[in-house]
N, C-alpha and C positions, 0 to 999 in steps of 0.2 A: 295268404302267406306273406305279401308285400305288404300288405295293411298293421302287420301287428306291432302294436305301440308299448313301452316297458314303463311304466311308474316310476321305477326306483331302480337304481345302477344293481342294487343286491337281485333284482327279479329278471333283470337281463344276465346273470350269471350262474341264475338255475333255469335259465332257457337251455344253455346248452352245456352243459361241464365235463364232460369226456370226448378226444380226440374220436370222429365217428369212422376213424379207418384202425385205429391201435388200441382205441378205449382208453389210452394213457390218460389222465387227468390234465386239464387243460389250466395252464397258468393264465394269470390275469395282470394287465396293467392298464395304466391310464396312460396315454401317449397325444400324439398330435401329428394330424398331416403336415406334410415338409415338401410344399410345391417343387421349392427350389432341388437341381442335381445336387448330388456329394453334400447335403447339409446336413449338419447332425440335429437330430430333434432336441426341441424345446424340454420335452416332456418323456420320461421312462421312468414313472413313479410305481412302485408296489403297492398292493393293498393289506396294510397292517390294523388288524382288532377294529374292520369295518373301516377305516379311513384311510385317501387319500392323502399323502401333507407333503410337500413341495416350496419350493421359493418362488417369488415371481419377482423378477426385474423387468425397467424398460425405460429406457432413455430416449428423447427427441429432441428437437430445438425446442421447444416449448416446454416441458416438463420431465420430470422424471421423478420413478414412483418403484418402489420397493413394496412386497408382501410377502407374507409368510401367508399358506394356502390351504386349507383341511377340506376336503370332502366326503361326508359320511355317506356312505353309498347306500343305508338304508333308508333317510330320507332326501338327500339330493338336495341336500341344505350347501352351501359352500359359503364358508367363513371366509373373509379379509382382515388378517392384523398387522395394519402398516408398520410398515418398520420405516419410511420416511418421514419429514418434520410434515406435520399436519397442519396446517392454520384453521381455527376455528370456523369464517368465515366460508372457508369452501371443502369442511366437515364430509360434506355428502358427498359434493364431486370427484374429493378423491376416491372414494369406494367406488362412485359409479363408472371413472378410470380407469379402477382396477377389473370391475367388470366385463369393460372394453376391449383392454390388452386380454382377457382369461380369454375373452369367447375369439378376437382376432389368433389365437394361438391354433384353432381347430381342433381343439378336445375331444378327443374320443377315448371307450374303454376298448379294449382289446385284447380275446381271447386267442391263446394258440398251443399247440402241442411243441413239446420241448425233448421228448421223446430222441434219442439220439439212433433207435432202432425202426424208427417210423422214416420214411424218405419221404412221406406225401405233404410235410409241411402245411399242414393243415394251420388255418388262422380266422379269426371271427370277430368285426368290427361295428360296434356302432355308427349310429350315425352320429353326427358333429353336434353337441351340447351348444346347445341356447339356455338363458339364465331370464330368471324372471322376476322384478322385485316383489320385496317381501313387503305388507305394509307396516310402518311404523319402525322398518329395521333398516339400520345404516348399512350395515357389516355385511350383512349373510344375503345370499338369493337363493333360489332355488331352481334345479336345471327341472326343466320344461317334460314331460313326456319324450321318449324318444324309439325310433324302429331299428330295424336291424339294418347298417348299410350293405359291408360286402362280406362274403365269406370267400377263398380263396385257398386252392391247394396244387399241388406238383406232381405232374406226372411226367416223369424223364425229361424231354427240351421243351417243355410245356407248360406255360403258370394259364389255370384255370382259374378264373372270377366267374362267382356267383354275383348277380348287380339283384339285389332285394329292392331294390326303388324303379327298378325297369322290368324286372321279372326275366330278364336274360341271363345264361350264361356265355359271360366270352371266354374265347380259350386263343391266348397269346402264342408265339414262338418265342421263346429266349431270344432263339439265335438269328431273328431276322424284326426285329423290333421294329420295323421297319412297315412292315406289312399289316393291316386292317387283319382283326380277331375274326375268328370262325365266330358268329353266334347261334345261339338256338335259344328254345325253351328252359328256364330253370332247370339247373337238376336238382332230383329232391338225395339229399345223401343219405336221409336215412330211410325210405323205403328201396333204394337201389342194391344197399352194397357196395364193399371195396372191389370186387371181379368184378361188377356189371358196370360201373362206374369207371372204370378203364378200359373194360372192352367198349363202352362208349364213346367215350375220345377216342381214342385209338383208330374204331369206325370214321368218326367225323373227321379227323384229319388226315385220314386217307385220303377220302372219298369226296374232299372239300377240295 
């Protein structure tokens, strides 16, 4: 179950495509972790006629670098077309820049129900896109193989994480964030069930 690797962003999207508590159809984007409190993400792109397409800015003391951004999610190809002044000489480093800033952004695809009749907030995340060059090509790389990171749902003061790289689930309190997660064994959600799956928490955090 931890082990399972997607090829292409389109086959990690027929892994799972219906909410497994509402069967509501599950919406898709490409987003990005956001370490920092209260910050708003880099990234909340849709997926239109197979492609990702985005802007990328990034300024520092040292350079700054503008692109326009496409990802075709059936081959996991990602194009670079700068839109800052290029100098001939360092051609390649600016793309490999831009590769830089993509992957320092934390990429990930991200499935979740939108469902305004479903409460369990159901959601399903990749893990973080690594890029790999292509040979003989400036512009474009290709994202690497990737597993499933967290899936994650709500049960009344409760956010449940599934961790797919640990094989745990934790289960949070909202209201006391403060406190170390109950953990256990994965749960599988779809051999359980929405009943069995809450009488399960339910149990655990009694009884924890």
């Amino acid at each position: 179950m931890t082990n399972l690797k997607f090829e292409s962003i389109e086959d990690f999207l027929k892994f799972k495509d219906r909410c497994p508590f509402c069967s509501s159809e599950l919406k898709v984007s490409l987003a990005n972790f956001v370490l920092a409190p209260n910050t708003i993400p880099f990234l909340k792109c849709r997926l239109i006629d197979n492609k990702f397409e985005f802007s990328l800015k990034h300024t520092s003391h040292s350079f700054e670098l503008a692109a326009d951004v496409s990802i075709n999610s059936q081959n996991n190809i990602v194009t670079f077309a700068l839109t800052t002044p290029v100098v001939l000489e360092q051609y390649a480093t600016d793309y490999m820049m831009a590769k830089t800033v993509f992957e320092s952004m934390k990429p990930y695809i991200e499935l979740y129900c939108s469902s305004r009749k479903c409460k369990m907030k159901y959601r399903l995340c990749s893990d973080i896109f690594a890029c790999l060059k292509i040979e003989g090509v400036y512009s474009s790389f290709k994202i690497r193989p990737f597993p499933v990171y967290m899936e994650s749902f709500v049960i009344e003061d409760f956010w449940i994480q599934n961790d797919w790289t640990t094989g745990l689930t934790n289960i949070y309190n909202k209201l006391k964030t403060e406190c170390e997660p109950i953990r256990t064994n994965i749960i599988n959600l779809e051999t359980m069930g929405k009943d069995k799956i809450i009488n399960r928490i339910k149990t655990l955090v009694t009884f924890s």
